[in-house]
Every structure is written in structure tokens, then in C-alpha cells.
C-alpha positions in Angstrom: 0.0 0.0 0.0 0.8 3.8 -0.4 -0.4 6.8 1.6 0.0 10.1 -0.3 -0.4 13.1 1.5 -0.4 16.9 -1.0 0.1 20.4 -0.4 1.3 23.1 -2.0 -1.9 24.5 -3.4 -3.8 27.7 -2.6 -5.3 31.0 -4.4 -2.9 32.5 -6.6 -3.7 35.3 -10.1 -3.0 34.3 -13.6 0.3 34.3 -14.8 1.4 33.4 -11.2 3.3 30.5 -10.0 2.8 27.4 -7.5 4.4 24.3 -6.6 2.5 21.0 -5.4 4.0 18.5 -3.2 3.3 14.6 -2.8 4.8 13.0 -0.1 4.8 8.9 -0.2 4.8 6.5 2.5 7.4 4.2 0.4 10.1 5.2 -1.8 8.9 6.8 -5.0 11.5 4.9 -6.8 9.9 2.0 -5.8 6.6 3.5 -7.6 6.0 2.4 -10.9 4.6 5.6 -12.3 3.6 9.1 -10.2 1.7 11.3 -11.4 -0.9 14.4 -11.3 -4.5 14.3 -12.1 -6.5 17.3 -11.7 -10.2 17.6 -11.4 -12.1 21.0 -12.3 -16.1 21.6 -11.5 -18.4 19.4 -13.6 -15.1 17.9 -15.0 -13.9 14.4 -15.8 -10.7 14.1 -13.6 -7.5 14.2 -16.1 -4.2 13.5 -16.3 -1.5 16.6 -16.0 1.7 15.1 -15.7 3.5 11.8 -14.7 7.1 10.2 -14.0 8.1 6.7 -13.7 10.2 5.5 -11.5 13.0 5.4 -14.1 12.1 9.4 -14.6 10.0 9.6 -17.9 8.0 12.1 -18.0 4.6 12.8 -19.6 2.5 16.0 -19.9 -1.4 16.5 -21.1 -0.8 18.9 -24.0 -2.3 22.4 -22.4 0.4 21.6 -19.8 3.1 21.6 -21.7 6.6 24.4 -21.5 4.5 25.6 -18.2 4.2 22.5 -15.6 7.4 20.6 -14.8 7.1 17.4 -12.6 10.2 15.7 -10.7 10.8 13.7 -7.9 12.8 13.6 -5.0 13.5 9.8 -4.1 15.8 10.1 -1.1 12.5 13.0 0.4 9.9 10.0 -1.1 8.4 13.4 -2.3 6.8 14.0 -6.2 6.3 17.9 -6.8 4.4 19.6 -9.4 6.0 23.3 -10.3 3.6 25.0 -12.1 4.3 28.3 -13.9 2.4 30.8 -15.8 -1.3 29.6 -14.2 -4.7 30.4 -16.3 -7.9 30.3 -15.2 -8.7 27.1 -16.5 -6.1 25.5 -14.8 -8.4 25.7 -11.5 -9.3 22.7 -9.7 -9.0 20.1 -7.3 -5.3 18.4 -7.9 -5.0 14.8 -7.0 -1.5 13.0 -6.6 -1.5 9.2 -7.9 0.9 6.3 -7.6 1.3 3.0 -9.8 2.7 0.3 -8.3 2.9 -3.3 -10.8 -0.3 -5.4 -11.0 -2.3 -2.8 -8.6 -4.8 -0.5 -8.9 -3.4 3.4 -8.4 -3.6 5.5 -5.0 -4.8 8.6 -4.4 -4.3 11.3 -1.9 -6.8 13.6 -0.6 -6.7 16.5 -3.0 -5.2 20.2 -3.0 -7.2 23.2 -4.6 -5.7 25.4 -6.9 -7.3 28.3 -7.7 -6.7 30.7 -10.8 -8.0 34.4 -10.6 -8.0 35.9 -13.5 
């Protein structure tokens, strides 16, 4: 099992910056893939951005040259940086891990919020 525990997000204007934080209960380079989903109002959640445990990364594409994620394995800590917000970019975000032949976990959630 994993516990994942987020911060990092808040209330922050357009064109403004945050970083999101996932801390693990196990190593995340034990974790077969990490990642952020993000889930707005009346919204399907989505992926934003993952990293395996090797380090490949993978973006949605209206994240692209503005997110960045890494990982910090010896901190068993995933971060999201995100620059240059938009309003659309508001919603609940949702750290996920992978481990092989399991179903993902989730943490509890951090709101990002996008004024324009």
C-alpha cells in the first residue's frame, strides 16, 4: 500500500506560480509511475503530468513548457512546479501512484485556484 499526503496548493492570479507536493509512504523509486491528475467543476478528472520511477516524464498537452514534474526519491516526495497559471487551470489536484499489478492510489486532493 501507499499513503500520499499533497500540499502546496492555494489561491494564486493568472500568470502566477505554484508548486504542489506529494509526499509517499514508500520510496517513489519503488513506484512504478507518479503522477498528477487534476479535477475542475463538472469535469472528468485528467491527467496533468506523470514520472516513472526510471524518470520519464509525460505532460497533457495544455500543460506543456508551463508544468514541470520531478521527484525527490531520497524525500519519497513528487512535486508539481507550475508556472504561468490560467484560469482554467483551476481545480482540485490529485497526486497518484502506480505500483505493478495494482490498482493506483490517491491522496486527498489540493485546490488550486486561478484568478483571473
Amino acid at each position: 500500500q501507499v499513503q500520499l499526503v499533497e500540499s502546496g496548493g492555494g489561491l494564486v492570479q493568472a500568470g502566477g506560480s505554484l508548486r504542489l507536493s506529494c509526499t509517499a509512504s514508500r520510496s517513489t523509486g519503488t513506484i512504478f509511475v507518479s503522477g498528477w491528475y487534476r479535477q475542475a467543476p463538472g469535469k472528468q478528472r485528467e491527467l496533468v503530468a506523470s514520472i516513472t520511477s526510471g524518470g520519464t516524464t509525460n505532460y497533457a498537452d495544455s500543460v506543456k513548457g508551463r508544468f514541470a514534474i520531478s521527484k525527490d526519491n531520497a524525500k519519497n516526495t513528487v512535486y508539481l512546479q507550475m508556472n504561468s497559471l490560467k484560469p482554467e487551470d483551476t481545480a482540485v489536484y490529485y497526486c497518484s501512484a502506480q505500483l505493478l499489478f495494482s490498482d493506483p492510489y490517491w491522496g486527498q486532493g489540493t485546490q488550486v485556484t486561478v484568478s483571473s
